[in-house]
N, C-alpha and C positions, 0 to 999 in steps of 0.2 A: 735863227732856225735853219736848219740844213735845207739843201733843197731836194724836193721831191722829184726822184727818177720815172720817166715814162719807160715801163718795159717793152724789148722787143718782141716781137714774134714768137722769135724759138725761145727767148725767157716764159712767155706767158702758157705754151705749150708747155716746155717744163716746169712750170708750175702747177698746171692740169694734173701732169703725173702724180707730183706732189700729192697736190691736194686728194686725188681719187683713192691714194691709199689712204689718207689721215680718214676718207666718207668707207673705204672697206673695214677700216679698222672698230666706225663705228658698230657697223654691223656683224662686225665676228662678237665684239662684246657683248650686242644685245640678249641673248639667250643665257647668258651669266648674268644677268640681271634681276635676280629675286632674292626672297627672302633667303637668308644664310646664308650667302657667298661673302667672302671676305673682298674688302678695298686693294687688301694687296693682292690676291688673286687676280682681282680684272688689272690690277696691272702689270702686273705677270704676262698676264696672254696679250697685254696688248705690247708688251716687250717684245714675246714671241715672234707675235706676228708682224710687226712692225723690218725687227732686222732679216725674219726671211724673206724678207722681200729685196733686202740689202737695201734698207735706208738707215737710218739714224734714229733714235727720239732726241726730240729737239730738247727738252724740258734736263731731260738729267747733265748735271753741271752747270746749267743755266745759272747766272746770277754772279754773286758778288763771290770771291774768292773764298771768304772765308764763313760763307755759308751757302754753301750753289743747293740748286733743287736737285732733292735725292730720287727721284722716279722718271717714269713715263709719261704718264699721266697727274695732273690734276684732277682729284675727287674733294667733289663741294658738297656736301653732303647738306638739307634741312638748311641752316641758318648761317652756313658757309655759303660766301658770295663766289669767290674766288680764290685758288690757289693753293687749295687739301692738298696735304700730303696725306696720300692714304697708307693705311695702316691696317691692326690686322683688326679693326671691327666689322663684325657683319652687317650687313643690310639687313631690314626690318620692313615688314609689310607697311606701306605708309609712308617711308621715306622718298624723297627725291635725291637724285644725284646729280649734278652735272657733270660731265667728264669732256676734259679739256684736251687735247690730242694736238702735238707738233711735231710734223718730222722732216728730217733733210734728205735729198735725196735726187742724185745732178746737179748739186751744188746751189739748188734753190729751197725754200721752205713752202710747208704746207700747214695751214693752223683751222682750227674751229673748234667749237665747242654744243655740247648736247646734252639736254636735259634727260631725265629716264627716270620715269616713273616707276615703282618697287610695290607691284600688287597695285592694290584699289588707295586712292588718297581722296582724302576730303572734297569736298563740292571746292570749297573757297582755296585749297591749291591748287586744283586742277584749272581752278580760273587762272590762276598765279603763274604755269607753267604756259599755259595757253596764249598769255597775255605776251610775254616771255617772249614766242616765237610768232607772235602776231607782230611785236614792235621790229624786229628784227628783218620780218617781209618790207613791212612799212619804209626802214630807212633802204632797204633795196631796191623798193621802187621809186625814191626818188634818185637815184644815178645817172647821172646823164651826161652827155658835155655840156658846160654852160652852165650845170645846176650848183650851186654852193655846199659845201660840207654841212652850215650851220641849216638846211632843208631837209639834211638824214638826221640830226641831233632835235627837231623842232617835231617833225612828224612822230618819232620813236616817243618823246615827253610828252605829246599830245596823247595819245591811245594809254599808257601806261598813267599819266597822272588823271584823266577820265574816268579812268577805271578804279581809280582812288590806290594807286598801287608807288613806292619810290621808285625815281632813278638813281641807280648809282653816278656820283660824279667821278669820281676820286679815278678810277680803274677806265680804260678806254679802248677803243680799236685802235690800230695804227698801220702804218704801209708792212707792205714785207717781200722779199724778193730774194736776194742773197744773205739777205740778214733777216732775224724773226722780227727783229722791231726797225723799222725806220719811219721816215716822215709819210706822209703826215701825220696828226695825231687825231683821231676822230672820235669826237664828242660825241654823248646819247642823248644829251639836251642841245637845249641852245635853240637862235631864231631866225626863223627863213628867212632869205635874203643874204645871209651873214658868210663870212668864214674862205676858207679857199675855192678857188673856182674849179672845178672840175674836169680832166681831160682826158679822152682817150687815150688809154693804155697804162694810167695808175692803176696799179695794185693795193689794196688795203681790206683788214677786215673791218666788221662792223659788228658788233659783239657785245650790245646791250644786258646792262644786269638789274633784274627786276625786281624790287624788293615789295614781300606782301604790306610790309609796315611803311618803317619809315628809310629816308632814303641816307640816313648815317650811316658811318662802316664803322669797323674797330680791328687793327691790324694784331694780330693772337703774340704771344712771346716768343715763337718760332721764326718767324719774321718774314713767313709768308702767308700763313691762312689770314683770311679777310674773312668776318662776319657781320653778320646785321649787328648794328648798337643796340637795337631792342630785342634780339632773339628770337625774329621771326624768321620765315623761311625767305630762300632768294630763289629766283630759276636764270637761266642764263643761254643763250644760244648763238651761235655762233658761224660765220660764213667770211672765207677767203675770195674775193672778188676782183675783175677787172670790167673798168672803163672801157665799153666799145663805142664805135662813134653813132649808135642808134640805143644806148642802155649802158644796160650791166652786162655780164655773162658769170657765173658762182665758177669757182677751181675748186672747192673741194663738196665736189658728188662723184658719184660711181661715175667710170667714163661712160656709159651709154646712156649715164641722164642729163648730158649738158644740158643749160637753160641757157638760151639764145637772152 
C-alpha cells in the first residue's frame, strides 16, 4: 500500500479553493434541475462554469487510455450508483440524480458528489436520498486524530442497513490532494476499532452509496456506469475533507460556509 501524505497548510488551503468551486458549481446546476432538461445540458454548464473560473474538470479523460471518461460530470440517474455518463435524456418528474463533480485547479483537486431530487419523488425515496446524506454526516462525525478509518465505514453501515437500505462495497472514498485518487482507501462498511489510524491533516473523501434494495452492483458495457443488480434506485453524497487536530474541517463548501 502506498503511503498516505499529511498535506500541508498551503496544500489544504488550496484545496479549499478547489473544493469551494466543485460546492459553487453545485449550485449554479441546481435551478436546471427539473423536469425536461437534458443530462447533457447540465453538463454543459457545469463545463462552463467550471473552466471560467480557470480550473479543469477533473473527470474528462480520466481513466484507462483506451476508454477515458468523456464529460464533466457524472450523472447517476434512478438505478445508477455511480459513474453516468450523461447523455441527451431528460429528467423526469421523480427521478433523482446524483451528480458527481471534480476539478483541478493550483494544481490540487476538488471532488464530491450530490444528490437532487427532480420535482416530488416517492415517500420511500425521499427516505432513500435522506438516508444517503444522513450516513455521509455520520462517517464525518467520526474523524478525528486517533479515531480508525474502519469507525467511518461502521457508523455509515449502521444507519443505512437500519434503515433496511445496501451499502455499496465495490466503489469507495479515497485520499486526494495532487492527484484525484490516492491513499487511503475508505470503506462505507466495515467495524470500529479497525482500519487506519487517523491524523491531522489527511485529506480524503467519504462518499457513501446507498442502495434502496439491495447492496449488489452491476458494471453497464460502457465500462463505467455502475447500477443496482436489482434495479432499484441508489443516492449518493459526497464530501472532500481534512483531518484537523480537534475533528474534521469539509473543502468542498462555498468559502463562507467553512465547518470548523
Amino acid at each position: 500500500m502506498a503511503r498516505t501524505t499529511l498535506k500541508t497548510p498551503r496544500e489544504i488551503e488550496a484545496m479549499r479553493r478547489a473544493g469551494a468551486l466543485v460546492a459553487e458549481t453545485f449550485q449554479v446546476l441546481e435551478p436546471y434541475v427539473k423536469p425536461g432538461v437534458s443530462v447533457q445540458e447540465l453538463d454543459q454548464i457545469a463545463e462552463a462554469f467550471i473552466r471560467s473560473r480557470g480550473a479543469i474538470p477533473a473527470y474528462i479523460g480520466y481513466g484507462p487510455r483506451n476508454n477515458p471518461f468523456p464529460a464533466t460530470i457524472c450523472a447517476s440517474i434512478n438505478e445508477v450508483i455511480c459513474h453516468g455518463i450523461p447523455s441527451p435524456r431528460k429528467l423526469r418528474e421523480g427521478d433523482i440524480i446524483g451528480v458527481d463533480i471534480g476539478v483541478k485547479m493550483g494544481g490540487v483537486y476538488g471532488d464530491a458528489c450530490y444528490t437532487y431530487t427532480v420535482g416530488n419523488v416517492t415517500p420511500e425515496v425521499r427516505k432513500l436520498v435522506d438516508t444517503a446524506r444522513d450516513c455521509l454526516d455520520a462517517g464525518l462525525e467520526q474523524v478525528r486524530p486517533g479515531a480508525r478509518l474502519g469507525d467511518v465505514g461502521a457508523a455509515i453501515q449502521k444507519i443505512a442497513e437500519d434503515r433496511g437500505f445496501g451499502v455499496v462495497r465495490e466503489y469507495t472514498g479515497h485520499g486526494i490532494g495532487k492527484n484525484l485518487h490516492e491513499e487511503p482507501t475508505v470503506y462505507h462498511h466495515g467495524k470500529a476499532g479497525t482500519g487506519l489510524v487517523l491524523q491531522a491533516g489527511m485529506v480524503f473523501t467519504i462518499e457513501p452509496m446507498i442502495n434502496l434494495g439491495r447492496k449488489e452492483t452491476k458494471l453497464l458495457p460502457d465500462g463505467w456506469t455502475v447500477v443496482t443488480a436489482d434495479g432499484k434506485p441508489s443516492a449518493q453524497f459526497e464530501h472532500t475533507l481534512v483531518v484537523t487536530p480537534t475533528g474534521y474541517d469539509i473543502l468542498t463548501l462555498p468559502l463562507k460556509s467553512a465547518l470548523a
